[in-house]
N, C-alpha and C positions, 0 to 999 in steps of 0.2 A: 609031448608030440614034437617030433623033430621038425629041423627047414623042411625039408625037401616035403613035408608033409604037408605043411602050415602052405606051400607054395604051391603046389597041387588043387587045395580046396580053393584058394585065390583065387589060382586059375576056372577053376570049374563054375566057381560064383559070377565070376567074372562074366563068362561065355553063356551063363544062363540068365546074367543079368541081359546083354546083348540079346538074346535070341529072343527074352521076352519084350526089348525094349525094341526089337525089330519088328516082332510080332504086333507090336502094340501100334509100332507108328505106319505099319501097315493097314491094320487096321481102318487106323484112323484115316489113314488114305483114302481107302477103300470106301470109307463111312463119306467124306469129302467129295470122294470123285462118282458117288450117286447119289450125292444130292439132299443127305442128312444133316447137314450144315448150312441148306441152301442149293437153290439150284443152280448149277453150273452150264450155262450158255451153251451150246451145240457150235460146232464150226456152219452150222446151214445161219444157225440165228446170228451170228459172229459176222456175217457177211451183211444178214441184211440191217444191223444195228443201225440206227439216226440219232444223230448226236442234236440237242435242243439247238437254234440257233435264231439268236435275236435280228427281229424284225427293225430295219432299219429306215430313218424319215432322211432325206435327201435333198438338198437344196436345188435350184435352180444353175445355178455355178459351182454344183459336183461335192458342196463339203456335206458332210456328216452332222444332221442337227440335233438328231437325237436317236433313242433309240426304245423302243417295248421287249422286256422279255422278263422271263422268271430267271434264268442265267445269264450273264450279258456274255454272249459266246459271237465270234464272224469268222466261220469257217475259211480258210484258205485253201490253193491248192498247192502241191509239191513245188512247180514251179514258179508260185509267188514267194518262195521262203530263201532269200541270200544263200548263199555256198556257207559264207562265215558263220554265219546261225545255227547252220548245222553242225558244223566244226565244233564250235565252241559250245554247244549243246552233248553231243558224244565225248569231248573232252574231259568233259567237268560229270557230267550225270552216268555214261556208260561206254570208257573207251573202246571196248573188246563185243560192240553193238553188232557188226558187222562178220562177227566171227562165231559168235554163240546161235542159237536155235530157243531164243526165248530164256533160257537159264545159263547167268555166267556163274558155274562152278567153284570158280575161285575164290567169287567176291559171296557165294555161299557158304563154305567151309569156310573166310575167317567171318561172319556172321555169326555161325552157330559157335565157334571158336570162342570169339570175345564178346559177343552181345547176347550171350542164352549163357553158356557154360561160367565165361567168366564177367558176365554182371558190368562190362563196360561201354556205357550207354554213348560213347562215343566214337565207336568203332562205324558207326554207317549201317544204314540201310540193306546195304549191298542188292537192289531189287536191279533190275536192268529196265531200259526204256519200255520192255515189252512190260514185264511187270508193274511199273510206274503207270503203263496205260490200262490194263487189265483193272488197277485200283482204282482209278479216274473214272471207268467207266461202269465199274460196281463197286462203289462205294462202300468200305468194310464195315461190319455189326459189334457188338458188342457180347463176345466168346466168353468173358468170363479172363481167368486168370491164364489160359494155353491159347489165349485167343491169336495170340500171335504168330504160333504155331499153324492153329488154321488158317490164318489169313496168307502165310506164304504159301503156304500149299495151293489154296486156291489160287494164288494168283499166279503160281506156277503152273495148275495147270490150265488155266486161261491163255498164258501168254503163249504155251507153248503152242496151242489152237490157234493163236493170232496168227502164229508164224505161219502155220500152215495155209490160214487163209490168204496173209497180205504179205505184199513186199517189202522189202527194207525199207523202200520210199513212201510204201502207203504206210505203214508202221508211222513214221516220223511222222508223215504231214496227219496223221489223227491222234498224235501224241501231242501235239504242237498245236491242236487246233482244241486239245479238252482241257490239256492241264491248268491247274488254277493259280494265277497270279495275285498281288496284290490287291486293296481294293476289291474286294469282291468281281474279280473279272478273268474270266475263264476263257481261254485260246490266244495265241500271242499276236495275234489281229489288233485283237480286241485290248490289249496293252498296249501293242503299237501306238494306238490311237489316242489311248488312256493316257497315258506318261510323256509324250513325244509328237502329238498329232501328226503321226505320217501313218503309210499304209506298209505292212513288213517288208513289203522291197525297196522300202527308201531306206531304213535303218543304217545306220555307221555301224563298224565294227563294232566301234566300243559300247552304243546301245543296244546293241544286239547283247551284245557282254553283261549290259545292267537288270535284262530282260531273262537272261537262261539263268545270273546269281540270284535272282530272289527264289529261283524253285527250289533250294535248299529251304530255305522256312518264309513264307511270302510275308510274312509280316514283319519281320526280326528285319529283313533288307527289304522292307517297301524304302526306296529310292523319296518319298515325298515327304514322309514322316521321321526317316533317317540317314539322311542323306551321305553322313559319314561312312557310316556302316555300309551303304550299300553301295560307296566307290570302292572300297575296302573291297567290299564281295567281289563286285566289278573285273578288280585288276588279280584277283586269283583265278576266277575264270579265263583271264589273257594271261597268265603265266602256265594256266595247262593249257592253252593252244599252244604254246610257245617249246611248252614239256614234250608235245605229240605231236610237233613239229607242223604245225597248221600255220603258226606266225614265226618271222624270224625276230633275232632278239631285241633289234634297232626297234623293228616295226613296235614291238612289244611294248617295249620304255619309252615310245613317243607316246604311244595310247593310255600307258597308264600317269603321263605327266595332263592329260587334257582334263577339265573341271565338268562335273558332272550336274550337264545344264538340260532342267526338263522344259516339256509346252504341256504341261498339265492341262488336259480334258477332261470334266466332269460332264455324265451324261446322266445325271439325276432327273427325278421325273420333274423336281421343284427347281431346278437349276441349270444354267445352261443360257443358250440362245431362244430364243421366239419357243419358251414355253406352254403359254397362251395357246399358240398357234396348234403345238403339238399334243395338246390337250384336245385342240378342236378334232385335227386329225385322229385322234385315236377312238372318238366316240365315232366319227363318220364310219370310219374302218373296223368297227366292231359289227356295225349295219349289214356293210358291204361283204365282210368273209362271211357272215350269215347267210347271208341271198346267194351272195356264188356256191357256196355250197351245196346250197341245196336245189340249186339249176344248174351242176356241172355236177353233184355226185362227190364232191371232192372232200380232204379234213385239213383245211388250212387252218390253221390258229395263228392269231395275232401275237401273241407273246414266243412259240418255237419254232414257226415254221420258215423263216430267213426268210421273208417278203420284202423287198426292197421299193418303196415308197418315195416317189419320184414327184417333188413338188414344184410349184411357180415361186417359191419362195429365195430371194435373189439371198444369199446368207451376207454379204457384203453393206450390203442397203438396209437390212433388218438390226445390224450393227452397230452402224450408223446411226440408226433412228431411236435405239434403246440407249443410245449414248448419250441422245439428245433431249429426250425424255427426263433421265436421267439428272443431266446437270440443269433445266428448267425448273424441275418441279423439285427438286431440290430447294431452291431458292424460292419457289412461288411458297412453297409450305410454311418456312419461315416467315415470311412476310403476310401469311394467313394466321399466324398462330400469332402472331406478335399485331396486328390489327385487332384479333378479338381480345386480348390481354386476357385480364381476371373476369372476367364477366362470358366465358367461352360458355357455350350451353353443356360440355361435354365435364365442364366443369360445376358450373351451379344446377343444369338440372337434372335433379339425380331420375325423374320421374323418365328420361329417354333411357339414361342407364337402365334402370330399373327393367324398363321393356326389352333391352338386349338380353340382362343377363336371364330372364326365366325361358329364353331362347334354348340355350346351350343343352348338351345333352346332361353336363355334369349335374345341373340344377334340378333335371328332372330326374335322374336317377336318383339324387337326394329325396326329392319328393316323392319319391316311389318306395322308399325305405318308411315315409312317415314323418319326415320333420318337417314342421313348419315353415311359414315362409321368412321369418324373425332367425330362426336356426338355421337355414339354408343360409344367409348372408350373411350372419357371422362368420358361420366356416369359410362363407367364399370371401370373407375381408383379411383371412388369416395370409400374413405372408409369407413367400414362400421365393427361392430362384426361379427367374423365370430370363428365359433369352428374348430379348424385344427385336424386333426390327427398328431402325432409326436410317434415315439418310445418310449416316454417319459411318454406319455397317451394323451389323448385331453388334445388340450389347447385353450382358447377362445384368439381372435386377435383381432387386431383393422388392417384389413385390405383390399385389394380393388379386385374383381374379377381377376384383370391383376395377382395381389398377389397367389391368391389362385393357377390359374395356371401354377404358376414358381414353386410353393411349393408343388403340385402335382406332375410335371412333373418331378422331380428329383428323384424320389422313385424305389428304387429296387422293383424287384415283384418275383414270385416265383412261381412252380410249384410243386407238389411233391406226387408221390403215391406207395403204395405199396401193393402186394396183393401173395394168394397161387397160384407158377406156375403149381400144380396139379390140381385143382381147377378153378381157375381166383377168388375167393371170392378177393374181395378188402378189405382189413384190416385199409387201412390207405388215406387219399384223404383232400390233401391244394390245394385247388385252388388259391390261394393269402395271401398277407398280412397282409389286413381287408376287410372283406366283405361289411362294412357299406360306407366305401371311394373307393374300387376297387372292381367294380361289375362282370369283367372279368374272367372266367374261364378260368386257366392255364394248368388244367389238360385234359381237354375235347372240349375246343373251340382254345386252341390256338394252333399255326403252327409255329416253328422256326427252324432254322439249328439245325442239331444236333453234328454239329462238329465229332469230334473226333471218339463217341459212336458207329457210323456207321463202323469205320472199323474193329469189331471183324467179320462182317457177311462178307466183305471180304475175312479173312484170313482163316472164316470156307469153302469159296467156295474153296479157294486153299486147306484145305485141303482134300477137296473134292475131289479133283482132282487129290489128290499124291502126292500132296508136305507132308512133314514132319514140324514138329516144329523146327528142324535143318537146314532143308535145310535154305542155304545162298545165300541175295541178295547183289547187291552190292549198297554201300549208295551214293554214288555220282552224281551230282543231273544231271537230262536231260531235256532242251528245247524241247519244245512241236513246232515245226515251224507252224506245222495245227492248233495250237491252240493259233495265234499270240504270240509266241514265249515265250509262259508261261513254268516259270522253277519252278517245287516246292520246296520250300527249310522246313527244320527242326525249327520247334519252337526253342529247346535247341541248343545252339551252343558246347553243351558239346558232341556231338556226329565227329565222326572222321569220315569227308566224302570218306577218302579212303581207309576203311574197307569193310568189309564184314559184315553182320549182319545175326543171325538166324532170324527166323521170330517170335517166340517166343519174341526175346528179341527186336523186332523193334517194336511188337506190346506193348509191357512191357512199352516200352522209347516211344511209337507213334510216329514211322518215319515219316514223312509224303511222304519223296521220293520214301522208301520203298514200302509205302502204294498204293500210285498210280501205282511204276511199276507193282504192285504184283495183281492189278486191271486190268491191262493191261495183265499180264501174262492169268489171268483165262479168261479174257473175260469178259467187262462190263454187256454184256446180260444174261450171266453165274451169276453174283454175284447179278442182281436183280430179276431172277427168284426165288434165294435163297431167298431175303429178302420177295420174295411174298409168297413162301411155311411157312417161319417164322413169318407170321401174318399181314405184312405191307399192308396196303392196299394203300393210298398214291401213287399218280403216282413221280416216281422216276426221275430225271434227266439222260440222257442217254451222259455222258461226263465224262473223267477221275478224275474231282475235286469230282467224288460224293462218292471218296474214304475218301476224306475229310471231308465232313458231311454237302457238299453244297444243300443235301435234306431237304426239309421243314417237321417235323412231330411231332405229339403231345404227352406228356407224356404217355398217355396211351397206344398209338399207339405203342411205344417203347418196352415197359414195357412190352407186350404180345408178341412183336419180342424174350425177352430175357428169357420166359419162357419158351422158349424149351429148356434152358441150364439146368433147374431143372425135367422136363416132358417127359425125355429122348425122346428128338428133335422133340417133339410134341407141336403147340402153341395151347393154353388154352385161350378161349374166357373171357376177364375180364367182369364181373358183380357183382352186388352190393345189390340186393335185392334178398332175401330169399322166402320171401311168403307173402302172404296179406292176409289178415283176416277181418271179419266185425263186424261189435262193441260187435256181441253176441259170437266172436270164431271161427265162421264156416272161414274156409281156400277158399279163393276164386280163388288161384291161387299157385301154387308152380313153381318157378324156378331153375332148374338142372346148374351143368355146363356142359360149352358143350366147349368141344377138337376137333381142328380136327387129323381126321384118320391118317391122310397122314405126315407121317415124314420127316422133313425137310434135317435131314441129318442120315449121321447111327453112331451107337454108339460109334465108337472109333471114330469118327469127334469131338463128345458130347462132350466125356472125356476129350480130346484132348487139344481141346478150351477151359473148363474149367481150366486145369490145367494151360494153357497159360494165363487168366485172372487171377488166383493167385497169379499169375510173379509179374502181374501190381499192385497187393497191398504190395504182399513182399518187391519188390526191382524196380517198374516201378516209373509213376504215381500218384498212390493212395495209397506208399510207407506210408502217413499220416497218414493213419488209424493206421500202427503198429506202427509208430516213437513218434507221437504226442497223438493219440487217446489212445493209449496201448489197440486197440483190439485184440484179439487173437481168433476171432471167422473162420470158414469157410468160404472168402468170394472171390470170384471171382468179380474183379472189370473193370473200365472202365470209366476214365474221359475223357471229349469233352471242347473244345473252339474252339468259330466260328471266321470267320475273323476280325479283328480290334478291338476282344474282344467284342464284343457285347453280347455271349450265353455264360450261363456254366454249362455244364453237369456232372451228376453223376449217372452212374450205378453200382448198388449192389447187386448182384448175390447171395441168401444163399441155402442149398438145400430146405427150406421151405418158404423163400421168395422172392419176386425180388421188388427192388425200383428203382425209376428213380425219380433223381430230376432237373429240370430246375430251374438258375437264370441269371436275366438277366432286364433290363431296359424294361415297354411299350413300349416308343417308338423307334424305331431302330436307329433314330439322334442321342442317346444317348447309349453309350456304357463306357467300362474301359477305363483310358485312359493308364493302363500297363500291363503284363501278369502276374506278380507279384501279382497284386488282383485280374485281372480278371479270370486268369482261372479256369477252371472247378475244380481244385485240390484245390483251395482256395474259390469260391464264392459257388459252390453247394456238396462239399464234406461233410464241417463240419457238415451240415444238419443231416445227413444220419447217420455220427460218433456219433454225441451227442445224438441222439434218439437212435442207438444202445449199446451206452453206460448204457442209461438207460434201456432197457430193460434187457441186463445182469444184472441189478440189484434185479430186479423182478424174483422170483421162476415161475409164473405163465408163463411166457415166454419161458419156458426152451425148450420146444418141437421146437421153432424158432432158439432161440440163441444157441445152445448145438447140433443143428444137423451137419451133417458132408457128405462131400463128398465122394460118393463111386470112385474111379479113379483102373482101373484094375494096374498091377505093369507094362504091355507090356504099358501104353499108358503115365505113369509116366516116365518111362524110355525114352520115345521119346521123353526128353523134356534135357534129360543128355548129356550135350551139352554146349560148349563153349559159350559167349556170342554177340561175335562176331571173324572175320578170319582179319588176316592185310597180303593182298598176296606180298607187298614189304617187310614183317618183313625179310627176308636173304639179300636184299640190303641195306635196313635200317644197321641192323647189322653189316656189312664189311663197309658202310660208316664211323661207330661211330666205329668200329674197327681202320679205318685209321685218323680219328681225336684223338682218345689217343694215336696210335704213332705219329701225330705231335706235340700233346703238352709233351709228352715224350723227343721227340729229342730238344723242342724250350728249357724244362729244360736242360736239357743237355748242351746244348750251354750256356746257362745263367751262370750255374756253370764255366763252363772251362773259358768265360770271366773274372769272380769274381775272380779264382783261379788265371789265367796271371796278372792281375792287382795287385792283393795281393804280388806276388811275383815278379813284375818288369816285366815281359817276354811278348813282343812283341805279340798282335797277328798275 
């Protein structure tokens, strides 16, 4: 067979390999473009597309606290997105964006060129922004081995539908608001925020530049986990602005000499700022899109529908307060664990253990399998890595579920909120230690004694009633015979039980015997009617120790008792959310505060009380704040400890805020084992001191820390008054009168001895 023969059939093979191989990929077009592979989007449905976008919680003072969603996406619009963003965005991902119709040709043929024909997997993508969103926005399947084949085709013809629909500029701002960044975080909003805590029109050039290099592979240049690598990416992104002439080349080499410095925000559900808080909101607002829904007709979802959730929550002050939390209880823990030493219950008694561990679900899914309760705890003593929480920060162990919960079980917890008693806005809200290890809420779910705290509402019923801040009880203690012969005695043994005391100053000192008779005096039924006009809702114990704080109630709960001391004797409903909004602005809802009418007491009761809580920071108490703290603000206070040390209380009265802090052990097996650390003056005080320490420091605070008590001079003055009466002080006196004349006369004798001896003379 000759050439010319041999080159003929070549040819003909050739031409029928093409025609089949055109036929085929027609075909396959064909089969693609209705919808055999999946169905392909319509330009009607292209239009009406909604992109998921995360519901976000909002501070008081405008920052971002957190946020709900299944994607964490915050849509933008065009004009929130820099000039440079874009630049450096078409530079680097699709220069010829502006010039093509959804497919650049070019960057197709050498695609099929070297990444299909010739096997060089580092030829590029070649997809163009249209197709880059086409795939963002249908997610590609799993074809098989030509899968890639289909996947460009569809997303060609997607993109080229996009174009039809949308502009060059809706193009970008919905390419810029889907694609997926590091971190699990989708839209360059939602990076902004993540990597840099700004909003995208604060951006610098050159974080703009850190933000468009990771979309080459988000992981390979996540900026927090690599930071080399992703200044690296960085500065090739500013050398194709530089290439396409978007930067000149000074500009260029100034930007890529700058150090690549982030504000890392994590918006974890277990992580972050006011937690706690956001936890509460998000079960409130699971309530609330429920109900609107189905009285406006509408399909809001908490997790996609970009609801913007507008709270009293000052984020600066919540800060602040977690800060202070923090480095207290830090120290108090210590000082609790080194108090109980080897003898800690969490240690010798295994029978508490015992009772957490057949808790857990691991235990019971064992026991559901059929092992014993002898083989359930073996395996659960097997060890194993496990990450702890510690004060310290996480620390990985090597140890055994029995471990975990002795290591749990020993932790201080804490409660702690404050808010405007004009108002009820809640400013400030710790539901715990860590939210990732204690999922309990201490401010709103939980129930403890409140010691102490309870007896100002007491001492307001008495004054209720016509007692003054003078009048005198007597301290010495009385057997209850109806109450199996219960005597209440004084925490301090510094108090003289055969005095007299004002009442001012018995609440200053917290008598406790005082407190009960003075309970007894008004009428039990008398002093809880009071606490119901003052906001408590809580069913009260109807017995003399509830002068004591032997009612069960929760920070909150308190904390709106204590705002009628700032709302002239008015309690002010606490809430925490301002108004809701939907992704486009529109206000779906506004929330008032709401006071009730009805005053609890009248206003020299108010005064009264306030100035008598004064006492107890001047010179009771909560003396700490001036002695150790050197506050010198207005504050009206009030510490509680429950029995055995178990609770410790702290309220702090200002004329613009009121806080209440609980600490205290989970479980109630576990308590202080002295008064010394435990109580309320040392375990929940310092709280409250060090966070208003720091706010004194802050200008922006001042309208809080700077304001001041109105007190009339009539209701100051009924406070001008001895501290306590001693009604034996004139038999005391003639007793100690006649003990200096006997030891008068016993010298006397001693001398005239001295003197006969000296001189011989007989006595």
């Amino acid at each position: 067979m000759n050439k010319r023969t041999l080159k003929k059939r070549l040819y003909k093979f050739l031409f029928k390999l093409f025609v089949v191989g055109a036929v085929a990929l027609l075909l396959l077009f064909g089969s693609i473009y209705l919808g055999f592979w999946g169905v392909i989007p319509s330009q009607k449905q292209l239009t009406e597309i909604q992109q998921s976008k995360a519901t976000e919680v909002i501070s008081s003072d405008h920052k971002l606290l957190g946020k709900f969603y299944t994607t964490d996406r915050q849509p933008i619009t065009f004009k929130q997105i820099p000039k440079h963003v874009i630049n450096a965005l078409v530079a680097t991902e699709d220069v010829r964006f502006f010039e093509h119709q959804g497919v650049d040709n070019l960057s197709l043929f050498r695609v099929l060129i070297k990444s299909i024909l010739l096997q060089n997997k580092s030829a590029g993508g070649g997809s163009t922004l249209s197709q880059q969103l086409a795939k963002n926005m249908f997610p590609r399947k799993n074809f098989g081995k030509f899968g890639i084949v289909i996947h460009k085709i569809r997303e060609i013809i997607i993109s080229n539908r996009l174009e039809k629909v949308y502009s060059k500029e809706e193009l970008l701002t919905h390419y810029l608001n889907t694609v997926p960044f590091s971190d699990n975080t989708f839209g360059i909003e939602s990076a902004a925020k993540k990597f840099f805590n700004k909003s995208t029109h604060q951006l610098s050039i050159d974080e703009g530049a850190v933000l468009i290099g990771m979309l080459k592979t988000n992981y390979y240049y996540n900026p927090r986990l690599f930071p080399k690598k992703s200044k690296k990416r960085r500065n090739v992104v500013l050398n194709q602005m530089k290439k396409y002439e978007y930067l000149d080349e000074t500009t260029c080499k100034k930007l890529q000499l700058l150090p690549l410095e982030l504000d890392y925000q994590t918006f974890s559900h277990n992580t972050g700022l006011a937690p706690y808080f956001r936890e509460q909101v998000k079960r409130e607002l699971k309530q609330w899109v429920k109900k609107y829904n189905t009285e406006h007709k509408t399909q809001f979802n908490l997790y996609n529908s970009g609801l913007k959730i507008h709270t009293t929550i000052d984020a600066g002050m919540q800060a602040l307060a977690e800060e202070a939390m923090q480095s207290h209880l830090a120290k108090l823990q210590a000082d609790f664990e080194r108090s109980h030493g080897k003898n800690a219950p969490w240690i010798k008694k295994n029978n508490l253990i015992s009772r957490e561990l057949i808790k857990l679900d691991a235990y019971k899914k064992l026991k559901e399998k059929g092992l014993s309760a002898k083989q359930i705890i073996k395996k659960m003593s097997e060890p194993h890595d496990i990450e702890w929480f510690t004060w310290k920060g996480k620390k990985v162990v090597t140890a055994s579920t029995l471990d975990s919960i002795r290591h749990y079980y020993k932790f201080l917890n804490t409660g702690f909120v404050s808010l405007e008693p004009t108002t009820g806005a809640i400013k400030t809200w710790i539901g715990g230690i860590n939210f990732e290890h204690f999922k309990y809420d201490h401010v709103s779910q939980s129930k403890r004694q409140v010691g102490s705290t309870f007896k100002p509402i007491v001492y307001a019923a008495a004054l209720e009633q016509g007692y003054s801040p003078c009048s005198y009880i007597s301290n010495a203690p009385i057997t209850y015979e109806d109450l199996d012969n219960w005597t209440p005695k004084n925490a301090s043994s510094a108090t003289d039980s055969s005095k007299e005391y004002a009442i001012w100053s018995a609440l200053s000192n917290s008598l406790n015997v005082i407190s009960v008779k003075l309970l007894n005096y008004v009428g039990i039924d008398t002093a809880i009617d009071l606490a119901y006009k003052m906001g408590i809702e809580s069913e009260l114990p109807k017995v003399p120790s509830l002068a004591l704080g032997t009612a069960e109630l929760n920070v909150l709960e308190l904390a709106k008792a204590y705002t009628t001391l700032s709302n002239k004797g008015s309690a002010t409903t606490p809430y925490y959310i301002s108004k809701i909004e939907d992704a486009s602005g529109n206000i779906l809802e506004t929330f008032e505060p709401a006071t009730k009418s009805e005053k609890a007491f009248t206003e020299n009761t108010r005064q009264q009380l306030v100035a008598m809580m004064q006492r107890v920071t001047d010179s009771g108490t909560a003396k700490r704040l001036r002695s150790t703290y050197k506050l010198k603000n207005d504050i009206a206070a009030k510490t509680g400890t429950t029995q055995d040390n178990k609770d410790g209380w702290f309220v702090g009265v200002t004329p613009k805020l009121v806080s209440v802090c609980w600490v205290g052990a989970d479980h109630h097996s576990v308590g202080f084992t002295n008064t010394r650390i435990g109580q309320g003056a040392n375990s929940a005080l310092p709280i409250f001191a060090k966070w208003f320490q720091m706010l004194n420091k802050e200008a922006k605070y001042k309208k809080y820390t700077n304001s001041r008590f109105r007190i009339a001079p009539k209701n100051k003055a009924a406070l001008n008054c001895v501290a306590y009466k001693d009604p034996n002080f004139l038999k005391k006196l003639f007793t100690k009168k006649d003990k200096l004349k006997r030891k008068r006369f016993d010298r006397q004798q001693k001398k005239k001895g001295f003197l006969n001896r000296l001189f011989g003379k007989k006595r």
